[in-house]
C-alpha positions as CSV (number, residue, x, y, z in Angstrom):
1,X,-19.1,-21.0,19.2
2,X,-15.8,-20.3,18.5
3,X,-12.7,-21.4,20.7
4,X,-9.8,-18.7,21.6
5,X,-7.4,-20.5,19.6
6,X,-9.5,-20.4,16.1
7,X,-10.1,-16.4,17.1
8,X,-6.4,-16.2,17.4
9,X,-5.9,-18.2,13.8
10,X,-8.4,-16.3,11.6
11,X,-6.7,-13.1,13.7
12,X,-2.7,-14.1,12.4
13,X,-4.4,-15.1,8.7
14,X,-6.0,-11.1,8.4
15,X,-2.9,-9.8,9.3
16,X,-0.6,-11.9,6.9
17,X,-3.4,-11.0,4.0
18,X,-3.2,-7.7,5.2
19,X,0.7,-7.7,4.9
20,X,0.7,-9.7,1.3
21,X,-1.5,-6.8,-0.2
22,X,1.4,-4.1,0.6
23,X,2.7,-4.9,-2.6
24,X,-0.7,-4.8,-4.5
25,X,-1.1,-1.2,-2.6
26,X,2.1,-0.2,-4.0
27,X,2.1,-1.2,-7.5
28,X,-1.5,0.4,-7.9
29,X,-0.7,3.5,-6.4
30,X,2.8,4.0,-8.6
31,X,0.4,3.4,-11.8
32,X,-2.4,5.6,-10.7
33,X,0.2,8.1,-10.4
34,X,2.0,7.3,-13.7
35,X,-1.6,6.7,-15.2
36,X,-2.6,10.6,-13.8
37,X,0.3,11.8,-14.8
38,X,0.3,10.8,-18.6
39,X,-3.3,12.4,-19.3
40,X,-2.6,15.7,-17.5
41,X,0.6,15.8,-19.7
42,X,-1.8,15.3,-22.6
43,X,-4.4,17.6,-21.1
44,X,-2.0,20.6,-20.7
45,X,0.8,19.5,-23.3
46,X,3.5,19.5,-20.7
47,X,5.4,16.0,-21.4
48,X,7.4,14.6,-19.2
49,X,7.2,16.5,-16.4
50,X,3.4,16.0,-14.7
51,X,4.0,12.6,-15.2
52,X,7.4,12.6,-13.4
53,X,5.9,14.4,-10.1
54,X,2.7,12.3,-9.7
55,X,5.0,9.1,-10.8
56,X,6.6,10.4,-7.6
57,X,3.8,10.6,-5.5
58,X,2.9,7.5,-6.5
59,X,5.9,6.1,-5.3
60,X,5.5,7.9,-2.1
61,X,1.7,6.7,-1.2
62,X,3.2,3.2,-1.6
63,X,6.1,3.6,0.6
64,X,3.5,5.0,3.2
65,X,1.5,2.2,2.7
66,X,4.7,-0.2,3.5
67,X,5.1,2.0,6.5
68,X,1.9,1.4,7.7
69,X,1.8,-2.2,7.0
70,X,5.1,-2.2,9.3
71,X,4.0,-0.5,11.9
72,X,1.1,-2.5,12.3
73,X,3.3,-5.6,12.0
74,X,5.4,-4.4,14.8
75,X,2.6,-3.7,17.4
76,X,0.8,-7.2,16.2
77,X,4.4,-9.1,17.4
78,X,4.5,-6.8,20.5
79,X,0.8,-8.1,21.0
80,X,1.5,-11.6,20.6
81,X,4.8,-11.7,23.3
């Protein structure tokens, strides 16, 4: 069996995994989008400009990733007072 306080440990090391991949989450999602981007451009010949609007979406699914990571952060100290 396992004791409270190992359940509590293996509970603060998900979350801190969970929080280190944020920056994983974003960097893939800005290069999906860059990486979309680029073959639509070469799909319907209109360089730069697909690639500039999912480059920005790209940005923005990883800055909603951050804010989710966040919130979750916040309600996980919360928790833990």
């Amino acid at each position: 069996m396992t004791s409270a306080n190992e359940k509590t440990k293996g509970r603060k090391a998900f979350e801190a995994y969970s929080l280190a991949s944020v920056g994983l989450e974003m960097g893939v999602a800005v290069f999906l989008g860059w990486l979309v981007g680029q073959w639509l451009d070469k799909k319907f010949d209109t360089d730069p400009w697909l690639m500039l609007v999912f480059l920005l979406v790209g940005i923005a699914a990883g800055f909603k990733a951050l804010l989710r990571a966040a919130k979750q952060a916040k309600s996980s100290i919360r928790e833990s007072d």
